[in-house]
C-alpha positions as CSV (number, residue, x, y, z in Angstrom):
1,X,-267.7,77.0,-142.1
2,X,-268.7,77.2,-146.1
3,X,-266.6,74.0,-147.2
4,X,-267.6,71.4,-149.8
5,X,-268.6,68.4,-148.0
6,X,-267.9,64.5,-149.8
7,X,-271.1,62.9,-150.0
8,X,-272.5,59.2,-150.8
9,X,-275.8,57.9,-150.7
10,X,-276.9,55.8,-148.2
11,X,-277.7,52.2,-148.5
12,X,-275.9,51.6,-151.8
13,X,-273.9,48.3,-152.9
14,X,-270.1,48.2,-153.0
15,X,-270.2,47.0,-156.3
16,X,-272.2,50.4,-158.1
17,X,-269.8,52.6,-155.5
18,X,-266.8,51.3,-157.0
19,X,-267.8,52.3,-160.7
20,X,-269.8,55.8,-159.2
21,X,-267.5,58.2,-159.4
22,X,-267.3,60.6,-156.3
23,X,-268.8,63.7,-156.1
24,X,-268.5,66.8,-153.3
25,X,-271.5,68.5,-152.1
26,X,-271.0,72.6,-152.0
27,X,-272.5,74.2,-148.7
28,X,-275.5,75.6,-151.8
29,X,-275.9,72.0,-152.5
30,X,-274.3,72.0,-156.1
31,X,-272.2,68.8,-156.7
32,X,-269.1,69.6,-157.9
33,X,-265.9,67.3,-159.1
34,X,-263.8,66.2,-156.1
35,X,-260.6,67.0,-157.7
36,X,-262.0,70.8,-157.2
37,X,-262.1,70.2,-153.8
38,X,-259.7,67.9,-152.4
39,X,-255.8,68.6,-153.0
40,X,-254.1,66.0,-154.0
41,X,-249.9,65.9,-153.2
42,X,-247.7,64.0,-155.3
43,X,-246.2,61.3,-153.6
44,X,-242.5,61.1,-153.1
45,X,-240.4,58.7,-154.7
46,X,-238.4,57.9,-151.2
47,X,-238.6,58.9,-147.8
48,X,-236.4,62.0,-146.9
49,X,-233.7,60.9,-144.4
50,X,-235.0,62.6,-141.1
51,X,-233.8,59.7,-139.0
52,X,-230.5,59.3,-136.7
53,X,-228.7,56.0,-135.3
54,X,-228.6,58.4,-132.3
55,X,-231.6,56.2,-130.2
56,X,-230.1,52.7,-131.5
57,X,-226.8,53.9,-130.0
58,X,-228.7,54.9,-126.6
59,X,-230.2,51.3,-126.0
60,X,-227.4,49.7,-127.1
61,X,-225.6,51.2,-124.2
62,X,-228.3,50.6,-122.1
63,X,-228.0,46.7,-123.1
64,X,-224.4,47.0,-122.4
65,X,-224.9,48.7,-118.9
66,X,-227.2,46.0,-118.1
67,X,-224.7,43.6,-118.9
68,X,-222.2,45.0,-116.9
69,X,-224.3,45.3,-113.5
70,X,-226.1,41.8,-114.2
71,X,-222.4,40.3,-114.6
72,X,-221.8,42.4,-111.6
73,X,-224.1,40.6,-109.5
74,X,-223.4,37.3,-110.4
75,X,-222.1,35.0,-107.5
76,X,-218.3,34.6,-108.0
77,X,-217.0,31.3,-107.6
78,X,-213.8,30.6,-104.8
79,X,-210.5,29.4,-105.7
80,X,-210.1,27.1,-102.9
């Protein structure tokens, strides 16, 4: 596989890494600019809607099931 590699030198301080900017290492060993080599995607503004209420529905009949056999199995008391 010929793709660019990120690279960082070893045994550097957090502090010079954070004002270093990055480089990629070609497979010939030329740096080049990251933006050259890693896409970048814009980020959506909001979430699309891929959701349903369908599973909130499903455990909300499961609670109510649960209700209904635990109420079920309830002693009953005697009108005597």
């Amino acid at each position: 596989m010929n793709e660019p590699v990120l690279a960082v030198r070893d045994e550097v301080p957090a502090s010079v890494l954070e004002q270093t900017p990055v480089k990629a290492v070609e497979p010939s060993g030329e740096e080049v600019e990251i933006a050259e080599v890693v896409d970048t995607v814009a980020i959506p503004q909001a979430l699309p809607s891929t959701g349903s209420p369908l599973p909130l529905l499903g455990l909300l009949g499961l609670l109510v099931v649960g209700t209904g056999v635990g109420l079920r199995l309830m002693p009953t008391r005697d009108a005597a």
